[in-house]
C-alpha positions as CSV (number, residue, x, y, z in Angstrom):
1,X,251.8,-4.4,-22.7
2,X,249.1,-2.0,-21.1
3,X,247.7,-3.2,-17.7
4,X,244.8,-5.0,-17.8
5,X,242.4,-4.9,-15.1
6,X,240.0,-7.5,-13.7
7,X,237.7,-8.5,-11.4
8,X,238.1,-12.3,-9.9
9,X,237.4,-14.8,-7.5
10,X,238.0,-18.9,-6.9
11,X,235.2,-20.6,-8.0
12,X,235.3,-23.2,-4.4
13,X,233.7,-21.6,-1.5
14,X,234.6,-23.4,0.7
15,X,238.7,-21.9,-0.1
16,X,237.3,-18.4,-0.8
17,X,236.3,-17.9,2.7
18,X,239.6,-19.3,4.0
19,X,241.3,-16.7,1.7
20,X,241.8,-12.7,2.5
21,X,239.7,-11.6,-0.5
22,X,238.8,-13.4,-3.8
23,X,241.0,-16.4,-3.4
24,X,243.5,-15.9,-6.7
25,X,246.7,-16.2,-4.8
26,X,245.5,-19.5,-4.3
27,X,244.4,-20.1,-7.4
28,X,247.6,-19.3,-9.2
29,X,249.6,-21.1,-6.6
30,X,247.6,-24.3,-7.4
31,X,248.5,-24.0,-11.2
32,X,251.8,-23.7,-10.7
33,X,252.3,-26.3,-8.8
34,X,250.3,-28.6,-10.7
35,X,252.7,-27.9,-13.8
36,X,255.2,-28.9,-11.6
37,X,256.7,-26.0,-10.3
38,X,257.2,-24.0,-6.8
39,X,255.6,-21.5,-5.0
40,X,257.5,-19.4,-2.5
41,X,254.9,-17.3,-0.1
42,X,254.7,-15.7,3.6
43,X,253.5,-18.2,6.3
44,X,252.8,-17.2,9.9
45,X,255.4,-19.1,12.2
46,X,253.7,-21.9,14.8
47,X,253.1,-19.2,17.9
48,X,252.1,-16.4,15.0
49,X,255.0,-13.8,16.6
50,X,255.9,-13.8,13.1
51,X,255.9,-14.1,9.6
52,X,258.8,-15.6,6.7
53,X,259.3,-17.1,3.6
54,X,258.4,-20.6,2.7
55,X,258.7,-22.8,-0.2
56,X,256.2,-25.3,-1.1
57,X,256.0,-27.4,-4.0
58,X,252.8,-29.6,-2.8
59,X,249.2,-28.9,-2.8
60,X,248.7,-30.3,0.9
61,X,250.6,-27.3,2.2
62,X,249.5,-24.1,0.4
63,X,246.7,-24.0,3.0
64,X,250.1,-22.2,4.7
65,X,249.7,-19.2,2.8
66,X,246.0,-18.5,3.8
67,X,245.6,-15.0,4.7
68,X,247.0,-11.5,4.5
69,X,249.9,-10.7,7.2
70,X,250.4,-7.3,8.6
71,X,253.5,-7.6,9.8
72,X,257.0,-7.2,8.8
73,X,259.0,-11.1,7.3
74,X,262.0,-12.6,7.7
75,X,263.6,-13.8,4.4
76,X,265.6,-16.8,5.2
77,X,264.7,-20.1,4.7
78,X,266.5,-22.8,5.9
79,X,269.3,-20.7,6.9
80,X,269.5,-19.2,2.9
81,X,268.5,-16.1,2.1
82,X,264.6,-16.2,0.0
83,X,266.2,-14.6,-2.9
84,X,269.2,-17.3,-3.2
85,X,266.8,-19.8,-2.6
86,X,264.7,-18.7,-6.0
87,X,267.5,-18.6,-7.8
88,X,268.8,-21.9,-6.5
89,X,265.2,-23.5,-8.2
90,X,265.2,-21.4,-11.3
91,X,269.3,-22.7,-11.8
92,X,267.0,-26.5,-11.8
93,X,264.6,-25.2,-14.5
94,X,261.2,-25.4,-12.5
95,X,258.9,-22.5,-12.5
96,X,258.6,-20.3,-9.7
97,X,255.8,-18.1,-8.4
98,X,256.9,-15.9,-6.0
99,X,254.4,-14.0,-3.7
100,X,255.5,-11.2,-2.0
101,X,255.3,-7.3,-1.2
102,X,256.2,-5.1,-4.1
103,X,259.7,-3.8,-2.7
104,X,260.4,-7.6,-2.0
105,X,259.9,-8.4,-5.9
106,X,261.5,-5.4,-6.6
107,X,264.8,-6.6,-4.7
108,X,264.2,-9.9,-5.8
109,X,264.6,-8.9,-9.5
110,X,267.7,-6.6,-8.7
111,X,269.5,-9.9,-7.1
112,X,268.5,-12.0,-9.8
113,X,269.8,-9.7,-12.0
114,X,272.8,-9.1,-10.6
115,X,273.5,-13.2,-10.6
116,X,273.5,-13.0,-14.3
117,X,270.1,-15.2,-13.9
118,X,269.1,-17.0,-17.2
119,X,265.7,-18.2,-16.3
120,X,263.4,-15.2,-15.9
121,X,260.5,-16.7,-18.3
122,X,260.3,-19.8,-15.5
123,X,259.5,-17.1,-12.9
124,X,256.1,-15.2,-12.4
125,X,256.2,-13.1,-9.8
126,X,252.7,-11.7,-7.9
127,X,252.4,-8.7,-5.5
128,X,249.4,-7.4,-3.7
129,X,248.2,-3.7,-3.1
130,X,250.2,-2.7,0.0
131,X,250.3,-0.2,2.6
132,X,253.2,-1.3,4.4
133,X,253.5,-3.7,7.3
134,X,253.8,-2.8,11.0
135,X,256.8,-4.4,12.9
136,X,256.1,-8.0,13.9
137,X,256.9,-7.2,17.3
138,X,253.7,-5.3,17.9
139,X,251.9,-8.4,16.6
140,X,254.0,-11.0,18.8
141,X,253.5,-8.2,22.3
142,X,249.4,-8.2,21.1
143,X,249.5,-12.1,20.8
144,X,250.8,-12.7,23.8
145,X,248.5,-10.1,26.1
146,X,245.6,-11.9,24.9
147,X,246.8,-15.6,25.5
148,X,247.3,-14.1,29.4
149,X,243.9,-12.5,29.1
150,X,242.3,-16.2,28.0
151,X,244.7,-18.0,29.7
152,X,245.6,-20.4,27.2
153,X,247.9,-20.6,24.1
154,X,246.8,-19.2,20.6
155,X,246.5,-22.1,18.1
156,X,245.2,-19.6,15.1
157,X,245.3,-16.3,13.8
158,X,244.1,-14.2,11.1
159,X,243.7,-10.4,10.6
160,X,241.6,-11.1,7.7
161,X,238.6,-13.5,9.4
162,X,235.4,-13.9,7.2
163,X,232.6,-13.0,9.7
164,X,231.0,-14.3,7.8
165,X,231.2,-12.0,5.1
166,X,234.0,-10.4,3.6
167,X,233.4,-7.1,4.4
168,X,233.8,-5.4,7.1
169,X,237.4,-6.7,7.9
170,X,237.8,-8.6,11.6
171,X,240.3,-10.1,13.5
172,X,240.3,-13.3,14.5
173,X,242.0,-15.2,17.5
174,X,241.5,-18.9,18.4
175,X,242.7,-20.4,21.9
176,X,243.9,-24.0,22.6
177,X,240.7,-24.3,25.2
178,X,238.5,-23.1,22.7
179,X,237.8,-19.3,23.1
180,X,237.8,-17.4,20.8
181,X,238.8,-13.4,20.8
182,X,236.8,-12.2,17.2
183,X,236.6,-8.2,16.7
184,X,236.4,-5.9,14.0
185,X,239.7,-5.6,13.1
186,X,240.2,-1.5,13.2
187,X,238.8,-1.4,16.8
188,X,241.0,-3.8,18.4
189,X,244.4,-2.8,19.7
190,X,246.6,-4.4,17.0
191,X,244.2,-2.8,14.3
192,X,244.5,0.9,15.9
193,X,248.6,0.3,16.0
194,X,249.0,-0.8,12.2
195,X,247.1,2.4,11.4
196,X,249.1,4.5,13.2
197,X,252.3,2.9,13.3
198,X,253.8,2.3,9.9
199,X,257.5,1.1,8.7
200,X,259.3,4.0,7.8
201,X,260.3,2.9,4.4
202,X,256.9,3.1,3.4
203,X,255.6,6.8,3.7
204,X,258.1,6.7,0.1
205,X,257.1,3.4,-1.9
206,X,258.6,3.2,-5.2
207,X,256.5,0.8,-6.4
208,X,253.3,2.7,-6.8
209,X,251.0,2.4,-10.1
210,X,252.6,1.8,-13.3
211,X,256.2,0.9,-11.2
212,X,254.9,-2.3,-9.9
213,X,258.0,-4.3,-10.9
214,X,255.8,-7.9,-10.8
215,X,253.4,-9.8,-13.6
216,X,250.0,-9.7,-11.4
217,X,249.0,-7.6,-8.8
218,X,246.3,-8.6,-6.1
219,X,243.6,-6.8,-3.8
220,X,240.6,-6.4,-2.2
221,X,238.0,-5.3,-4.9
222,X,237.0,-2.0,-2.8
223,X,233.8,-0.3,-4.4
224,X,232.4,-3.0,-5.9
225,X,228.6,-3.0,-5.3
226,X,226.5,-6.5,-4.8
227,X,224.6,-5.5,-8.4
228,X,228.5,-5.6,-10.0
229,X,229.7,-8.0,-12.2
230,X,232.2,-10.0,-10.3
231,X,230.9,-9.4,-7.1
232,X,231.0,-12.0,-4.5
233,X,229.9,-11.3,-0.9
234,X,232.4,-13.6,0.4
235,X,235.1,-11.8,-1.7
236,X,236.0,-10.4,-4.9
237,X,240.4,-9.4,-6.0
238,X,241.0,-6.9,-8.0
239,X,243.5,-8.3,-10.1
240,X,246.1,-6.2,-12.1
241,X,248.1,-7.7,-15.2
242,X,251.5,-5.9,-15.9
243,X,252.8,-8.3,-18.5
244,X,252.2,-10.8,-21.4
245,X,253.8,-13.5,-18.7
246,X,251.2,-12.4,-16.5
247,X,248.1,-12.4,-18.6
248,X,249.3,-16.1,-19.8
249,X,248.8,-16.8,-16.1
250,X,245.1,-15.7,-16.4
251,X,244.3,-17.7,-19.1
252,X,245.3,-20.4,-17.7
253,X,243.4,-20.7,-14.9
254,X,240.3,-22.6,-14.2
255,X,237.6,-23.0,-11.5
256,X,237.7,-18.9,-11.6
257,X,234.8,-16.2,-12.3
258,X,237.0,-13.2,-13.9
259,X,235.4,-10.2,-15.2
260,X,237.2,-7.5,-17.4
261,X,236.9,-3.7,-15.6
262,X,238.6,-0.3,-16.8
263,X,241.2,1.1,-14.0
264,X,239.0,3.7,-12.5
265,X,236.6,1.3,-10.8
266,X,238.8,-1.4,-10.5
267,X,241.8,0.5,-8.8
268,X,239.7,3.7,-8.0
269,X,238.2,3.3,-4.3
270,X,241.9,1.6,-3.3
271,X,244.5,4.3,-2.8
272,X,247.4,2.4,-1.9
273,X,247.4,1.1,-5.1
274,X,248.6,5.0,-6.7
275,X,250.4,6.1,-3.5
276,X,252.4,5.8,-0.3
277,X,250.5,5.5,2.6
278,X,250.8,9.4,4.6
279,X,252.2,9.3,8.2
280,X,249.4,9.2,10.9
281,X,249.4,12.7,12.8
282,X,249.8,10.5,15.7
283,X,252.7,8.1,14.4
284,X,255.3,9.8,17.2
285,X,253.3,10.4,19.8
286,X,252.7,6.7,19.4
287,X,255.9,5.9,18.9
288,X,257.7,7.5,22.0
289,X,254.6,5.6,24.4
290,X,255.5,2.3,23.1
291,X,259.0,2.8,23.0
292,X,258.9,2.9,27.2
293,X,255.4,1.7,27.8
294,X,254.6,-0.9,25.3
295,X,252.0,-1.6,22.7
296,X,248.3,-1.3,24.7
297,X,249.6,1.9,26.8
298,X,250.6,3.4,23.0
299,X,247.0,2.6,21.5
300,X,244.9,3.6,24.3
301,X,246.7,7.0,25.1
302,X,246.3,7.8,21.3
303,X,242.5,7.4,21.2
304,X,240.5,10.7,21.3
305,X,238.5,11.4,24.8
306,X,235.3,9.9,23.8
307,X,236.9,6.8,22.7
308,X,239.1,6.2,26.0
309,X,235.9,6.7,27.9
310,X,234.4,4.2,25.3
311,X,237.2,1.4,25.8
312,X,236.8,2.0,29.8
313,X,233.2,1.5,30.1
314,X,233.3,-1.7,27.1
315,X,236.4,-2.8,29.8
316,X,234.5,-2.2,32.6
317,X,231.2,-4.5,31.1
318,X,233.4,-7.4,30.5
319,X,233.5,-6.7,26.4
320,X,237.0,-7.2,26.1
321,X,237.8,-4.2,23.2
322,X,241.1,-4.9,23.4
């Protein structure tokens, strides 16, 4: 089939600000496990250094999967590999819906493939527009300067925080004594590093546009103006269908607001959607720093003059721009 292109969001505030953009991932995860089936996603681990698979099969703990992640995933669960594990449901007959980066469903597919799979219409498979993560070492180094700058241990995390609108994009950090470290997420020092810093396999993604190799795709609704049908000012996906199996998916939902838009304006104003993400002029410069002198000595010698002298005096006045 021809993509199909959409504008959507869950129809329960109270979720939608919890979620990154428009809530859908949730949405669709809540069907399919109210048909019975299993949802494989990215959680953050208890101290947030990183990010890995999970499998959940219960509505109690999707509230796991709230939330974009930056950062790079480990794909073991439980000591099997994530693929292995999908199979091992599919070989059970329950649906899956497996949420993950494009070249993750794309090596996903390969595997299942491979194992002669059998099941493939009990699988739906949903990717999100992606630039690439940033190694989860830069988050866990960023993590743990700021629970010595507030003295105290981190209890939450999000690089996605509703503030408490969906746009612009902040970071949000919350402390076991109750402080809380919130900043627009481009001006703090873990935003400046996933900007520069990107995973090398990702300046030549394969799955750009039409290659997408899963049923949906998900992302931020860039462009879309408050007058727009569909828009939501606490978050609005663009959603992509790729397949029949995918569009089903659509139909099916409830307790959504989804509005049909061609691909210009739905994909348009969101780049990463057609193409690789291009290597920052300052990716090695950045890269040698941090190599020897770690994470907030990489980000601050990178900065242009006016912006050192910016993050000195903000430094100096107590403003934390870390």
């Amino acid at each position: 089939m021809n993509e199909k292109y959409y504008a959507a969001y869950l129809n329960n505030e109270e979720q939608l600000k919890l979620s990154s953009s428009g809530g859908m991932a949730y949405a669709i995860s809540e069907q399919i496990i109210l048909s019975g089936g299993v949802v494989f996603g990215i959680r953050y681990s208890n101290d947030f250094f990183c990010a890995k698979y999970v499998k959940i099969d219960n509505l109690e703990n999707l509230s796991l999967l709230n939330g974009s992640k930056y950062i790079t995933t480990e794909k073991v669960i439980d000591g099997v590999g994530v693929f292995k594990s999908v199979y091992n449901v599919l070989l059970n007959q329950r649906k899956v819906l497996f949420i993950g980066t494009p070249c993750d469903i794309g090596n996903l597919i390969s595997f299942l493939k491979k194992n002669k799979c059998q099941d493939f219409d009990k699988l739906v498979t949903l990717d999100f527009i992606c630039q690439g993560p940033i190694k989860a070492k830069v988050q866990k180094e960023y993590i743990q300067f700021l629970e010595h700058k507030y003295n105290s241990t981190l209890v939450d995390f999000s690089v996605r925080y509703k503030h408490p609108y969906w746009k612009p994009v902040y970071l949000r950090a919350v402390f076991s004594n109750g402080k809380e470290h919130i900043k627009p997420l481009y001006s703090t020092d873990f935003g400046r590093a996933f900007r520069i810093y990107g995973t090398e396999r990702c300046y030549k993604c394969k799955y750009k546009d039409a290659n997408h190799c899963s049923d949906i795709t998900l992302g931020d609704f860039w462009g879309l103006l408050p007058e727009d049908k569909g828009y939501n000012r606490y978050g609005t996906s663009v959603l992509v269908t790729h397949t029949d199996k995918g569009e089903k998916v659509l139909n099916r939902l409830s307790n959504v607001m989804i509005f049909e838009y061609d691909k210009e304006k739905a994909v348009g104003n969101n780049p990463m959607y057609y193409e690789s993400r291009k290597r920052n002029e300052k990716f090695y410069k950045f890269e040698k720093i941090y190599s020897y002198k770690g994470l907030h000595k990489a980000v601050f010698c990178t900065r242009n003059f006016p912006s050192k002298i910016k993050y000195l005096l903000n430094l100096f006045l107590g403003k934390r721009p870390y």
